[in-house]
C-alpha positions as CSV (number, residue, x, y, z in Angstrom):
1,X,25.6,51.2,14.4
2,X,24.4,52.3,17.6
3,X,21.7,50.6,19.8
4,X,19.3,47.9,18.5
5,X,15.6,48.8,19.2
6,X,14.0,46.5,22.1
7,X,11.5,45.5,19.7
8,X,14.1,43.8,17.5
9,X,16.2,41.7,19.8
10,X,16.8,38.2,19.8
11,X,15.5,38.0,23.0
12,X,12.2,39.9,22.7
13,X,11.2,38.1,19.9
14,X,11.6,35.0,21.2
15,X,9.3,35.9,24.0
16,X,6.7,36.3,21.9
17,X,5.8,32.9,21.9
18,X,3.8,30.5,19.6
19,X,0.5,32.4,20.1
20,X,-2.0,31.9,16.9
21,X,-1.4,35.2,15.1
22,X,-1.6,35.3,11.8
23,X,-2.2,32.2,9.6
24,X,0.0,30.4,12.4
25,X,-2.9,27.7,13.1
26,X,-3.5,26.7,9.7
27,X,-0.2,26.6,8.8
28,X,0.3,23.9,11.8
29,X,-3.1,22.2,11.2
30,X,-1.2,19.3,9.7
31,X,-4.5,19.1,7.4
32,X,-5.8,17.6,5.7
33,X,-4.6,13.9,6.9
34,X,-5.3,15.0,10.7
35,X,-8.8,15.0,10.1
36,X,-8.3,12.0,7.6
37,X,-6.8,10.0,11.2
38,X,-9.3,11.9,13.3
39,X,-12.9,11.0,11.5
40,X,-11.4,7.6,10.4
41,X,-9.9,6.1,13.1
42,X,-9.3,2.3,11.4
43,X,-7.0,4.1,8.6
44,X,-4.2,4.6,11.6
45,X,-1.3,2.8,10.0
46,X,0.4,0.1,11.9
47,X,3.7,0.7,13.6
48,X,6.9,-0.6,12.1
49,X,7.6,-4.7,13.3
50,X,3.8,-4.9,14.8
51,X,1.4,-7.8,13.6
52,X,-0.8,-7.1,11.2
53,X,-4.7,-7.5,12.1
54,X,-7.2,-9.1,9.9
55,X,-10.6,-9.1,10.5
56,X,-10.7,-6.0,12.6
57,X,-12.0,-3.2,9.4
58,X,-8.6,-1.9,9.1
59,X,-8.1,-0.2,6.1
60,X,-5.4,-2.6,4.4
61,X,-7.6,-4.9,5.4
62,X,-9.5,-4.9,1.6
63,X,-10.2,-6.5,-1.6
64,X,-10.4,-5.2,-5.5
65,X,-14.0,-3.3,-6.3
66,X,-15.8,-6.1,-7.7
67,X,-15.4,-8.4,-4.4
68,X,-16.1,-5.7,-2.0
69,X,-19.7,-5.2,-0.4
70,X,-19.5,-1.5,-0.3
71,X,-18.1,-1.3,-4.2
72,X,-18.8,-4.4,-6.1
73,X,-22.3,-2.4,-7.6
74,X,-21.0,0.6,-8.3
75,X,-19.2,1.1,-12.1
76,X,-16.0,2.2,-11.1
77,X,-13.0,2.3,-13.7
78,X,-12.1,-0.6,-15.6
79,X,-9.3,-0.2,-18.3
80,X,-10.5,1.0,-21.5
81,X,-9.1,3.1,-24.2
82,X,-11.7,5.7,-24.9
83,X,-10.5,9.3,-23.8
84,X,-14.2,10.3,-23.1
85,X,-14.7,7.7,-20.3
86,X,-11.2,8.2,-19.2
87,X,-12.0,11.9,-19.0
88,X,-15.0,10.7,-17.0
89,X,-13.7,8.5,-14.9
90,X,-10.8,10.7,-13.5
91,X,-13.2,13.7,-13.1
92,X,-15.7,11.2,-11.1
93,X,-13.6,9.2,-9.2
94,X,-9.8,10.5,-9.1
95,X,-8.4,7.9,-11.7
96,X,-9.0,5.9,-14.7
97,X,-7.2,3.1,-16.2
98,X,-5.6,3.2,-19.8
99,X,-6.2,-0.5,-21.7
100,X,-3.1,-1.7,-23.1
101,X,-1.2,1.8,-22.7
102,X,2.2,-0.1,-23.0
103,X,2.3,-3.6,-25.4
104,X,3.1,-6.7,-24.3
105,X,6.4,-6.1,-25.3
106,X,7.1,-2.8,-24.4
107,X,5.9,-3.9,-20.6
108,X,8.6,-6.9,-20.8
109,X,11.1,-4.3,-21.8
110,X,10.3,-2.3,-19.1
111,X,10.1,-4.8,-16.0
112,X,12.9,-6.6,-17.1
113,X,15.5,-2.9,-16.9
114,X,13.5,-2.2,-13.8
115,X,14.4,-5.6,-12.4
116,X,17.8,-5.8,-13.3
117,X,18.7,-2.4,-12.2
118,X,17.0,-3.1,-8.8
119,X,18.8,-6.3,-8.2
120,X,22.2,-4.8,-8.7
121,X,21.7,-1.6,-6.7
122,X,20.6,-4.0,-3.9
123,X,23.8,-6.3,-4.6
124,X,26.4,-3.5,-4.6
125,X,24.2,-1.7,-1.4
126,X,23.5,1.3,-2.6
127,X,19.8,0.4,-2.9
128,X,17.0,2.6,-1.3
129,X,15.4,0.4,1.2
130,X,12.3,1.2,3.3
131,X,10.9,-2.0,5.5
132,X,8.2,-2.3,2.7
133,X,9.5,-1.5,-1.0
134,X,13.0,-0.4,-2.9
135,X,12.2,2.6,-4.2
136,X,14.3,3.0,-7.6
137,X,15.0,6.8,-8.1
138,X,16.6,8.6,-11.1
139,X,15.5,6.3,-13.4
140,X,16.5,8.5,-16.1
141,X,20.0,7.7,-16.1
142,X,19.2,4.6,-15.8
143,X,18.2,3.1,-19.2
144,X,17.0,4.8,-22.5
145,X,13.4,3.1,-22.0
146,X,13.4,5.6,-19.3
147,X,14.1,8.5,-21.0
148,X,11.5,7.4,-23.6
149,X,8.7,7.4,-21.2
150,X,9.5,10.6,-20.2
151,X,8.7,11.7,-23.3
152,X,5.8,9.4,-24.0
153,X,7.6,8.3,-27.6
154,X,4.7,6.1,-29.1
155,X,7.6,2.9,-29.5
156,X,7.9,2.8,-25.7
157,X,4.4,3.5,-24.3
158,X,1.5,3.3,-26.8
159,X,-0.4,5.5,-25.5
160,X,2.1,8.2,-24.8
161,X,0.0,10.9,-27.2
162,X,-3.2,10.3,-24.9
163,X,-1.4,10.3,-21.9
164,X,0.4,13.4,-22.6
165,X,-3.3,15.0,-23.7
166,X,-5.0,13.7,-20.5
167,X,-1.8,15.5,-18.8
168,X,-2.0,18.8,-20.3
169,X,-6.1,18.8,-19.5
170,X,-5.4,18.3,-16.1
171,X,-2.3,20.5,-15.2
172,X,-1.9,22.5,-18.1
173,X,0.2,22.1,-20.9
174,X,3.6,24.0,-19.7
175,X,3.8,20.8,-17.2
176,X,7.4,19.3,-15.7
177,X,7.8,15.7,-14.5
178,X,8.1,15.6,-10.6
179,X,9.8,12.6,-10.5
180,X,9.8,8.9,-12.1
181,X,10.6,6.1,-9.8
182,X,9.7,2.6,-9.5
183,X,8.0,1.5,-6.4
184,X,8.8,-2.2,-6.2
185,X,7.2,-4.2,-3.0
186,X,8.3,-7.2,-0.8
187,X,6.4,-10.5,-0.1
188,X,4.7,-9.7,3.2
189,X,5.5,-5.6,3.4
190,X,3.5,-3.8,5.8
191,X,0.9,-1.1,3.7
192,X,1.7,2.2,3.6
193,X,-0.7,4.7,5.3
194,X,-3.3,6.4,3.3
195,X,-2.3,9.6,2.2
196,X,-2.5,12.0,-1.2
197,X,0.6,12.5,-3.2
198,X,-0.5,16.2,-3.2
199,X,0.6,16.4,0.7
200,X,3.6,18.2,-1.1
201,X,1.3,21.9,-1.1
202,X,-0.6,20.9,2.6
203,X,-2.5,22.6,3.9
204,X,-3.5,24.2,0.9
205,X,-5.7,22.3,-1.0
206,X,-7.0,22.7,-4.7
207,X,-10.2,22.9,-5.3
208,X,-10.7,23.3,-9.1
209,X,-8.0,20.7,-10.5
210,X,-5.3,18.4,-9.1
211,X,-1.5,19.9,-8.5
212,X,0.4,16.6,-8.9
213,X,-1.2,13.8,-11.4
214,X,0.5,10.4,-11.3
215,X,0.9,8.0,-14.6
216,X,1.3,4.8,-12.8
217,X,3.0,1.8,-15.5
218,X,1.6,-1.9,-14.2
219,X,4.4,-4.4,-15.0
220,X,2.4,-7.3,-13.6
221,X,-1.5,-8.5,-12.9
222,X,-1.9,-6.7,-9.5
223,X,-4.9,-7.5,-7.3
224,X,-5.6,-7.7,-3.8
225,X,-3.2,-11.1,-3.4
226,X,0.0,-9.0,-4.4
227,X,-0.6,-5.7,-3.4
228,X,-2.3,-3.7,-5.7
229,X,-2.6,0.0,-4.8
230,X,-5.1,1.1,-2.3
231,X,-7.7,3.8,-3.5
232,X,-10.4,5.9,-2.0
233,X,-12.4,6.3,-5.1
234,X,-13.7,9.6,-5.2
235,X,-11.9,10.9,-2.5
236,X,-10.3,13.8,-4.8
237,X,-13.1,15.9,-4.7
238,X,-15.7,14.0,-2.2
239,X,-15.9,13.4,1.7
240,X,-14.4,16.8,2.4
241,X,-15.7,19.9,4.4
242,X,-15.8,23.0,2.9
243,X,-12.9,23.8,5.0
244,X,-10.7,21.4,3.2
245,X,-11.0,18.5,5.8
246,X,-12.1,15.3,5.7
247,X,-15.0,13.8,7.3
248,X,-15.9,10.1,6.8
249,X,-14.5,8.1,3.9
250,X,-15.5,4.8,2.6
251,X,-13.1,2.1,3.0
252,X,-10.3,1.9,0.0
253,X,-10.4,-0.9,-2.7
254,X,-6.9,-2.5,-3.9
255,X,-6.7,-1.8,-7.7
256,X,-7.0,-4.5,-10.0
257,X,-5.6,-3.8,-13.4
258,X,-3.7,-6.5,-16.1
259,X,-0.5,-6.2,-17.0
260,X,-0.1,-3.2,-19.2
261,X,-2.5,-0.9,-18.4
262,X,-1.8,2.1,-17.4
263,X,-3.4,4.2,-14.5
264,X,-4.0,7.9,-14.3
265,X,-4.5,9.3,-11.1
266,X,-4.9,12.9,-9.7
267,X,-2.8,13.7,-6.7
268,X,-5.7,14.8,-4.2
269,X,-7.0,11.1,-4.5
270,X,-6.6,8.8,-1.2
271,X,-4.4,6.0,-2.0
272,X,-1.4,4.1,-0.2
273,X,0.6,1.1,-0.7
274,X,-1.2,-2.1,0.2
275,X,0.1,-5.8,1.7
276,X,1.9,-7.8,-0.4
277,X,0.4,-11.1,0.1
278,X,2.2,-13.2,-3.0
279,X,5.5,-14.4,-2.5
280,X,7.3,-12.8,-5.4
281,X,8.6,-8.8,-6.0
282,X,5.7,-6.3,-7.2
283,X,7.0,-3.6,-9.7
284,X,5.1,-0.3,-10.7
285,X,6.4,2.6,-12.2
286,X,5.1,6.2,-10.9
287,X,5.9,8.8,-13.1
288,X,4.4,12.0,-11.5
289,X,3.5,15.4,-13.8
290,X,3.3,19.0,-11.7
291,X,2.9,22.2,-13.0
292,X,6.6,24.2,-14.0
293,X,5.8,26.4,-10.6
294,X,6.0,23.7,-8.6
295,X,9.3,22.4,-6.9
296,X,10.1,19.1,-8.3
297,X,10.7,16.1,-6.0
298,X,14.1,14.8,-8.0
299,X,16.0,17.6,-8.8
300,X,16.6,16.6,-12.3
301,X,18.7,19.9,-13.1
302,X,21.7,18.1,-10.6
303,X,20.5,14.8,-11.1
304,X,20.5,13.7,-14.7
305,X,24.4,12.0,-16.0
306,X,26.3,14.3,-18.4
307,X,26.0,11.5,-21.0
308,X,22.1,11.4,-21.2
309,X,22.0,15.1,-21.5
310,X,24.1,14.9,-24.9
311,X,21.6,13.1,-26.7
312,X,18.7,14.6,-24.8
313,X,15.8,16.2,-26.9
314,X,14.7,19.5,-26.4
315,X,11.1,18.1,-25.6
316,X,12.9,16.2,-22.5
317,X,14.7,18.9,-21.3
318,X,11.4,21.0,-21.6
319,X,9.8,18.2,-19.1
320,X,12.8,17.9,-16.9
321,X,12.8,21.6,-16.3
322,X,15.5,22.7,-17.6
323,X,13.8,26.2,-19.2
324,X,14.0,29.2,-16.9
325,X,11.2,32.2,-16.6
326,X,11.5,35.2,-14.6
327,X,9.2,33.4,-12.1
328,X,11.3,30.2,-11.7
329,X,14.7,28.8,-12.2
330,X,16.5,31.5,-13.0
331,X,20.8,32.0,-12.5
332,X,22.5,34.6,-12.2
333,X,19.4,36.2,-13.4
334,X,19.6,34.4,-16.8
335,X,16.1,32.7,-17.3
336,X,14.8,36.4,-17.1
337,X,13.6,36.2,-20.9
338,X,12.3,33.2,-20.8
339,X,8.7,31.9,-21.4
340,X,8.6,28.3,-19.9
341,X,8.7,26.8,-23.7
342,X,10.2,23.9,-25.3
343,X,13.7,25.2,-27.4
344,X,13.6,28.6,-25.8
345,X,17.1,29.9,-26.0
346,X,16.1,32.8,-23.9
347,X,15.8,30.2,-21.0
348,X,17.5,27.2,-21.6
349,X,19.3,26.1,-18.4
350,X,21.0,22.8,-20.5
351,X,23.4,25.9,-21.4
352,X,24.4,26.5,-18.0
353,X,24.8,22.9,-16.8
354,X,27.3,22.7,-19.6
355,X,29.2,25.0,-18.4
356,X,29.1,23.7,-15.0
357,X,30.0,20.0,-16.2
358,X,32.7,21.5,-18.0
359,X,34.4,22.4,-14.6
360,X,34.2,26.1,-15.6
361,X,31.5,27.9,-14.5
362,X,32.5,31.7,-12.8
363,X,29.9,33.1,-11.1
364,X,29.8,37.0,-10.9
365,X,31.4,38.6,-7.0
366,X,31.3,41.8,-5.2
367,X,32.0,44.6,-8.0
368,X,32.8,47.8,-7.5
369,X,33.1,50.6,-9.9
370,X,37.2,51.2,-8.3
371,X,38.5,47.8,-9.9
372,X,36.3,47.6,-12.9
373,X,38.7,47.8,-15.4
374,X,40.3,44.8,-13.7
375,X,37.3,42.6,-13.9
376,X,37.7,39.5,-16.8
377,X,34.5,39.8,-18.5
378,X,34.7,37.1,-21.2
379,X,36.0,34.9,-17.8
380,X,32.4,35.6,-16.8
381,X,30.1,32.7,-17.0
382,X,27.5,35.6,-16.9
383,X,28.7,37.5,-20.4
384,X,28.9,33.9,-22.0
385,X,25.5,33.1,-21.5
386,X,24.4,36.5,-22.2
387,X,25.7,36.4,-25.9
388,X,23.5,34.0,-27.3
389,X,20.3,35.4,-25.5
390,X,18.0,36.2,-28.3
391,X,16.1,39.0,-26.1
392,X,19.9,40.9,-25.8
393,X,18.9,42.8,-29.1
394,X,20.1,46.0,-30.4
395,X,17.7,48.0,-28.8
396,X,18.2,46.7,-25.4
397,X,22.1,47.5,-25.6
398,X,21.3,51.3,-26.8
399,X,18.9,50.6,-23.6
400,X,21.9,49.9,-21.4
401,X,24.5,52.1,-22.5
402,X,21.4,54.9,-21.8
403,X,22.6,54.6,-18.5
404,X,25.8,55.5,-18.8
């Protein structure tokens, strides 16, 4: 092959060093939370094992909105079920709370699953553990209720219709769930450090409308005794530079919500898990939306059981992700024909985790135009997947065979 250029080497590229040449310093900024630490120095989380200071202005360190000095006049969110002020409330402060957007009994149905299913992940050891909450992931295969949420059927959440509006307003309509976990938190846990859940695209930031949305499910009366969330309000759109940083902040409020209610929150809002000050478990649900470009957190595609895809509607598949475009998801370069929509065969990857459940998915090799004729086409997962696709018409065959 002869002699590599200089230029090209190992070696010479290496010495080039970590200069700042093209968009190397903003890529490394680690903004925006840097400048979230740097211009508020009291929302430094504590270390792992150290004692917690009260009294001191640290951020955890709070109460709900109407006991606070710096909130308890303004008119933040309070729960209601008008889609006007929930509209406004999200656009002015970064999250509104949904009245009663899962019945009394529908929020029993959901806390008790959530509760049992913790309790014997913990028991068996296979529980996710971090010193301050059990995170409960894949909740999908985990209980029908589940799987209903994810679709927002009306006899599981209430409200499902308005959520699923409010969610298609504020990342479009074509949207796929990120992930749905329960966050469940431990008498005395140290707070999480502030942070937005739309860290997942830093340093970019979004200007015009949230990335990641979060439909939070309260199972129990949270306040400032048992933990609940901390929020910036505002902080979505305000107290930033018009580089994208952040200057000063006002301190965060814990949320205070009844059992029931539902909270909408967009992704660039400052928020973090607060002290558990009660003595018994707290349970939320986070169920978090993203546009289809983005890459989910749970990979639902690998993820979800065999048996819950069986009975799985083509609206749920549609939110897992399973529908391919020539922009995303594609195998083997089916997806190609797809558009992104609900019961689009021309993209419908539920085909091809069939076939891979089935223990018989061949994927297509080196070919070469000598051993052709010795190639097992119908063996092909390829030319099985390729029958059905509606975009395979007449005219592109005649297209095909042009070639030849």
């Amino acid at each position: 092959m002869g002699d590599v250029p200089a230029e090209f080497t190992t070696e010479a590229v290496a010495a080039l060093g970590d200069d700042d040449t093209l968009y190397s310093r903003f890529q490394r900024s680690g903004e925006p939370l840097r400048s979230l630490l740097d211009n508020n120095p009291w929302t430094k989380p504590p270390r792992a094992g150290q004692e917690l200071e009260w009294g001191v202005g640290n951020y955890y360190d709070t109460t709900v909105a109407r006991k606070h000095p710096a909130w308890q006049d303004v008119d933040l969110p309070s729960p209601t079920k008008d889609i006007t002020q929930l509209r406004s409330d999200l656009y002015e402060w970064g999250y509104c709370l949904i009245e009663d957007g899962v019945s009394a009994e529908q929020t029993q149905r959901l806390r008790d699953r959530v509760a049992d299913q913790a309790a014997a992940e913990r028991h068996l050891g296979i529980a996710h553990v971090s010193p301050a909450q059990q995170h409960l992931w894949a909740l999908v295969n985990k209980g029908d209720v589940f799987v209903e949420c994810m679709t927002h059927e009306p006899h599981a959440v209430q409200a499902g219709p308005l959520i699923e509006r409010l969610l298609d307003e504020l990342v479009g309509p074509g949207w796929n769930h990120l992930s749905f976990i329960s966050n469940i938190s431990f008498p005395g846990c140290h707070p999480q450090g502030l942070h937005q859940d739309q860290l997942l695209l830093a340093p970019y930031t979004t200007e015009q409308a949230p990335v990641v949305v979060n439909t939070i499910y309260i199972l129990q009366d949270v306040d400032e005794v048992n933990g609940g969330t901390l929020v910036v309000p505002g902080s979505h759109r305000g107290y930033r530079n018009p580089d994208g940083t952040f200057g000063k902040i006002p301190p965060p409020i814990n949320l205070e919500a009844p059992a029931g209610t539902i909270v909408i929150k967009d992704g660039r809002t400052v928020h973090g898990g607060a002290v558990n000050k009660s003595d018994e478990l707290r349970y939320i649900l986070t169920d978090s939306a993203i546009p289809s470009w983005v890459r989910q957190q749970e990979n639902f595609l690998l993820t979800i059981r065999p048996e819950v895809l069986a009975n799985a509607s083509e609206k749920f598949l549609w939110r897992a992700g399973f529908q391919a475009t020539a922009s995303s998801g594609m195998v083997e370069g089916y997806g190609y024909f797809g558009n992104g929509r609900a019961d689009d065969a021309n993209g419908a990857l539920i085909r091809v985790r069939n076939l891979i459940d089935a223990g018989g998915y061949q994927h297509v090799g080196e070919l070469s135009m000598a051993t052709v004729d010795d190639v097992d086409l119908p063996a092909l997962s390829t030319w099985e997947l390729q029958r059905d696709e509606p975009a395979r018409t007449a005219a592109y065959q005649e297209r095909l065979a042009a070639f030849d």
